[in-house]
C-alpha positions in Angstrom: 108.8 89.9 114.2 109.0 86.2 113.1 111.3 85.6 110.5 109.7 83.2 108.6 106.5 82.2 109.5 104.3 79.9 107.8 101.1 82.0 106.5 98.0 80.0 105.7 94.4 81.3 105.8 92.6 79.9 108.6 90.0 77.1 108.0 86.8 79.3 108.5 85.5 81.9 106.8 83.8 85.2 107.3 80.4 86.0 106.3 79.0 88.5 104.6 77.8 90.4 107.6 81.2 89.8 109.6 79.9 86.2 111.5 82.8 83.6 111.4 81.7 80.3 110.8 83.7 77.6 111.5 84.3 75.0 108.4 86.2 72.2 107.8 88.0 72.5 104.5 87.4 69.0 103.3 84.0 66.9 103.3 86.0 63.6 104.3 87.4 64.9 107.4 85.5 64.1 111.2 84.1 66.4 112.6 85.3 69.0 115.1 84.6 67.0 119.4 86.0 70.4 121.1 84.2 73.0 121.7 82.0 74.7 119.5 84.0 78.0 118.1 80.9 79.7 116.3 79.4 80.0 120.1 82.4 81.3 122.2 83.0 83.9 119.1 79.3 85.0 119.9 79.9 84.8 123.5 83.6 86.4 123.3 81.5 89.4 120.9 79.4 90.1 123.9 82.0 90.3 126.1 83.9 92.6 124.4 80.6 94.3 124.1 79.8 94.4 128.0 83.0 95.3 129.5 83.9 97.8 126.9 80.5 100.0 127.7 80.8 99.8 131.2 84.6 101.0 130.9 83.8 103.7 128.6 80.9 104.3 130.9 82.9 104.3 134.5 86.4 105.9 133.2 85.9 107.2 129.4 87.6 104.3 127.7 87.8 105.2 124.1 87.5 109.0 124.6 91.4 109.3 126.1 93.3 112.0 123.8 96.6 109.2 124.0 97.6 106.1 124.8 100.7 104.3 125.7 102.2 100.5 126.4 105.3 100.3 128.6 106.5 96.7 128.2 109.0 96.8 131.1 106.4 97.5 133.5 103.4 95.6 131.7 101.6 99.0 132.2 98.8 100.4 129.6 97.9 104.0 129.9 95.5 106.5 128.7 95.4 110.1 129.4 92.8 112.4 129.2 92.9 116.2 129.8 91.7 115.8 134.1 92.8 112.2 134.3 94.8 109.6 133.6 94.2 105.3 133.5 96.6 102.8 133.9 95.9 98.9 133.6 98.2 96.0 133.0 98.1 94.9 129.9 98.9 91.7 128.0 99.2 91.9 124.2 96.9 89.4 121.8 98.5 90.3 118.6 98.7 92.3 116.1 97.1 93.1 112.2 99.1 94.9 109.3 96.4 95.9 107.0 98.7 96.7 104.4 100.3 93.0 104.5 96.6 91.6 105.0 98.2 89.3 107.8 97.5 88.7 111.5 100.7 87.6 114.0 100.5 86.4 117.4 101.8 87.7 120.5 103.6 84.2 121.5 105.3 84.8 118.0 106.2 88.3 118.0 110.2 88.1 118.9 109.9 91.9 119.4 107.6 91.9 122.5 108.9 90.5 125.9 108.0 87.1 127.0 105.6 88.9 129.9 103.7 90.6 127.4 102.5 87.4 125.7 100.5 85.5 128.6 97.0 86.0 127.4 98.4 84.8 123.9 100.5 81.7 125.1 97.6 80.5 127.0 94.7 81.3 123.5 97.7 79.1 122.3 97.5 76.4 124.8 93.6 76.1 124.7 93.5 75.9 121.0 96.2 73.1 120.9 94.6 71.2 123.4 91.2 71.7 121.8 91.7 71.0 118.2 91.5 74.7 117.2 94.6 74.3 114.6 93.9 78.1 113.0 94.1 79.7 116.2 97.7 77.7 116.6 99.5 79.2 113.5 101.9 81.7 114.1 100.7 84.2 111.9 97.6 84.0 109.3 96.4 86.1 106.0 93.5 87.9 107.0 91.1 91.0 107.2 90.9 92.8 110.1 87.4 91.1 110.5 89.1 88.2 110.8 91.8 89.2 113.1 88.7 90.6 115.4 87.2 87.4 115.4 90.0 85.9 116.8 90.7 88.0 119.1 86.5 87.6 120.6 87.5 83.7 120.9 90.9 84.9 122.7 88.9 87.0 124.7 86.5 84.4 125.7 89.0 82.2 126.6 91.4 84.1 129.1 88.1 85.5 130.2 89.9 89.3 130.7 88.7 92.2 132.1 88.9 95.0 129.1 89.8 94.9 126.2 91.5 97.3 123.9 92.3 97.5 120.1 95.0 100.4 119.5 96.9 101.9 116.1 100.6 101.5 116.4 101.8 102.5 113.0 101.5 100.4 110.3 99.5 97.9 112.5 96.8 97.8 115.0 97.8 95.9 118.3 94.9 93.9 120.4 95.3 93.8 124.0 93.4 92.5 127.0 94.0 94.4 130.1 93.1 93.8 133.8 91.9 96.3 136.8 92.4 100.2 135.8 93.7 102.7 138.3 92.2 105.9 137.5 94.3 109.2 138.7 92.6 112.3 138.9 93.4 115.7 140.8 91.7 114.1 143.7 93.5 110.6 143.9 93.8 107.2 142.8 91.2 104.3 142.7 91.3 101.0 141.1 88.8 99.3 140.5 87.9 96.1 138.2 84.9 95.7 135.4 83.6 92.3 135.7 80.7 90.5 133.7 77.9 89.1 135.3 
């Protein structure tokens, strides 16, 4: 974990029915000329939406009885009583729910640099795009919130899967890429895409 961090709340704030919108915090400043956040959160939503039904549907992806991340080899796992998944996985970041506070994969010390990709590059984008809350290290927020930034992460690394897991006192978001699915009969990989 990062030492310390500088915590702010992000310059948006969620709705009543869990929509971000996407504010500036003072009347006198321009206007935001990147990209429009409020439409790559809906589009990053559906996403999310899309490939995680037609995982579930193809290999049972939120039905496994365990799940596990191996950071040497990048590797996440499920297993399931006839089965077992693997993908590699890259993490987002993670939520305490009890500190009400969201860090960042590229900030996490505790996580190997490999794990961080999907995050340094969310990072990357949002620098080079104006997006100033999605470039702070670690945030106070709900774990609305944290969802939220996680659609726009998703939407911009454009992953395959997606998967939000409980790891003790926080909840890690991941994005992972082709699964190889191992039953008694063999090994398949395969790769959900949208479209």
């Amino acid at each position: 974990m990062v030492g310390q961090a500088a915590m702010s709340r992000p310059d948006w704030a969620l709705m009543s029915d869990g929509m971000a919108l996407f504010k500036r915090g003072k009347a006198d400043v321009p206007p935001r000329t990147g990209p429009d956040l409020g439409v790559m959160l809906l589009e990053g939503q559906e996403m999310i939406e899309q490939v995680g039904s037609a995982h579930a549907k193809r290999w049972g992806l939120g039905s496994a009885t365990n799940w596990g991340l191996d950071q040497q080899t990048g590797l996440l796992t499920w297993t399931f009583p006839d089965k077992a998944a693997t993908a590699p996985a890259q993490i987002l970041g993670s939520h305490n729910a009890t500190a009400g506070s969201w860090l960042w994969a590229w900030a996490n010390e505790g996580l190997l640099p490999g794990m961080r990709t999907d995050a340094d590059r969310v990072r990357s984008w949002a620098e080079a795009n104006g997006a100033s809350s999605l470039c702070q290290a670690k945030l106070l927020c709900d774990a609305a919130t944290a969802a939220t930034m996680c659609a726009i992460a998703f939407r911009v690394t454009a992953a395959t899967g997606f998967y939000r897991a409980d790891a003790g006192a926080s909840t890690l978001f991941m994005t992972f890429g082709p699964v190889t699915l191992t039953t008694a009969e063999g090994s398949q990989t395969f790769t959900i895409g949208l479209g």
